[in-house]
NUZA-575181 format. One record per residue (C-alpha): x, y, z. Coordinates in pm, whole numbers, plus 50000, padded with zeros to 5 digits. Example, Ala and Ser with C-alpha at 12.3 -4.5 7.8 and 13.67 -1.06 7.14 Angstrom:
! residues 2
512304955050780513674989450714
//
This chain:
! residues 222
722378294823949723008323224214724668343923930721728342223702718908346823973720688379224062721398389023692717678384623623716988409023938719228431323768717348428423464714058434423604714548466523800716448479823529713438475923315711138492223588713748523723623713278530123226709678524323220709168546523483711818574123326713888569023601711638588523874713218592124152710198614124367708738601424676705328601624476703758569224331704638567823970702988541123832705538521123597704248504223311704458468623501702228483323738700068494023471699868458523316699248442823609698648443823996695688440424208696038481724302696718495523978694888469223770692408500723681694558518623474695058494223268691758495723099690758519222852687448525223055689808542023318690158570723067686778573622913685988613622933682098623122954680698644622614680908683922649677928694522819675308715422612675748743822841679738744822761678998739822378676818776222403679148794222592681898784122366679888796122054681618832521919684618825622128687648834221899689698809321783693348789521844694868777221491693548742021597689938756821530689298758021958687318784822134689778808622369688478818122673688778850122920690648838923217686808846423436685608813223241686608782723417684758755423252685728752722907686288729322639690048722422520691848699722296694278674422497696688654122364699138628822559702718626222588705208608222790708678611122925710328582022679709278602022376712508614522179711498653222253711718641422648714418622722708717128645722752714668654623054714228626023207710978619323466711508660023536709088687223419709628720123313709908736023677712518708923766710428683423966709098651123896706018647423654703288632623863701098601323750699138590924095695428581324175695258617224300697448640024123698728643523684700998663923519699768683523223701818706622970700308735622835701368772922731701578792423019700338822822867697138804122857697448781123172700518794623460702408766823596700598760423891696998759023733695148728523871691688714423696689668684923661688458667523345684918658423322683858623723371687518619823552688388616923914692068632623895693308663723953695888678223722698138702523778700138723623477703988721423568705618717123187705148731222882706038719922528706728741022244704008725422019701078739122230702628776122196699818799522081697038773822151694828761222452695608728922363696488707822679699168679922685698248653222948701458629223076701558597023046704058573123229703968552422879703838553922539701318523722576698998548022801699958577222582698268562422281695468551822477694518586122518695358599722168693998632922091690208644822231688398674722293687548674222659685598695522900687558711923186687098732223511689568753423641690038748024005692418771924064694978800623864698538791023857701008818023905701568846623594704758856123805706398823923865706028820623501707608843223452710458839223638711188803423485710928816323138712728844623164715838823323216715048805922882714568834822652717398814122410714128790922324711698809022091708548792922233710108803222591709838840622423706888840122280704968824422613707188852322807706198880622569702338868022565702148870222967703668905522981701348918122746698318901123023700518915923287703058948623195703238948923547706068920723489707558937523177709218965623412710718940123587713848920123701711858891823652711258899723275714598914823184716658883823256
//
């Protein structure tokens, strides 16, 4: 009786570690038992607790005459901080991810709190760093991956800690504000040592052109 009691421990927290891709941060992931159930986290459950307000009117006009990503979405100047954007979901269990695990593309752990999110995005278009809110949402989210599908677009990729919660959110157009710039040349300097990956180059090659300042430098040449 002993030996199955502790086998079925064994059982369960192996089952948390994978739902949780195996975070090992100091932040509170929410695994997907937490998600199902649990007086603090019962929230996320629901599909309320991602319900996104409409674009406003106002961020429908200024986005008339913008040009256009290949997704059909306006592209803003880097002075316009609301905006709407196409997001899309992902998580850390999808096939693409697992070879990386709970980390993101800067080498820490993606972040799924009550306070904090991860997002991917090109980083020609976002820099790692950049932090916004979604409208109608009380998170902040912070871009610190990228993905090679959202190369050349504004398209935002919002993580999930499950593939449950990932289809939850599916695919939406969403209006953002831009709290605050992520770094050009930290981007830089990350990409730079992954010039082997063709989205890596292109991102790269689309932030010196923004910056030449970086395409003189070590920083660029690696």
């Amino acid at each position: 009786m002993i030996y199955k009691t502790i086998s079925l421990s064994a059982l369960a927290l192996a089952a948390m570690l994978f739902t949780s891709c195996g975070s090992k941060s100091e932040l509170s992931i929410l695994p997907k038992s937490s998600i199902r159930s649990g007086a603090s986290s019962s929230a996320f459950a629901k599909n309320s607790s991602f319900s996104t307000s409409a674009p406003s009117t106002a961020a429908y006009t200024a986005a008339a005459g913008k040009p256009r990503d290949k997704h059909n979405m306006p592209v803003y100047a880097f002075s316009d901080r609301n905006r709407i954007v196409r997001t899309t979901a992902y998580t850390c269990s999808e096939d693409d991810h697992l070879v990386y695990g709970s980390q993101n593309a800067t080498g820490t752990t993606l972040r799924y709190t009550d306070k904090v999110r991860s997002a991917a995005a090109d980083w020609s278009f976002y820099p790692v760093g950049t932090t916004f809110k979604i409208k109608g949402l009380p998170y902040t989210y912070v871009v610190d991956d990228y993905g090679s599908a959202l190369t050349g677009t504004g398209t935002i990729d919002i993580y999930k800690p499950s593939k449950e919660i990932m289809n939850q959110w599916g695919r939406r157009n969403v209006e953002i504000t831009i709290i605050q710039w992520g770094s050009f040349t930290r981007s830089a300097e990350i990409l730079a040592q992954r010039t082997s990956y063709s989205h890596c180059r292109s991102m790269l090659a689309n932030i010196v052109r923004q910056r030449p300042d970086l395409g003189g430098s070590r920083v660029a040449m690696r």
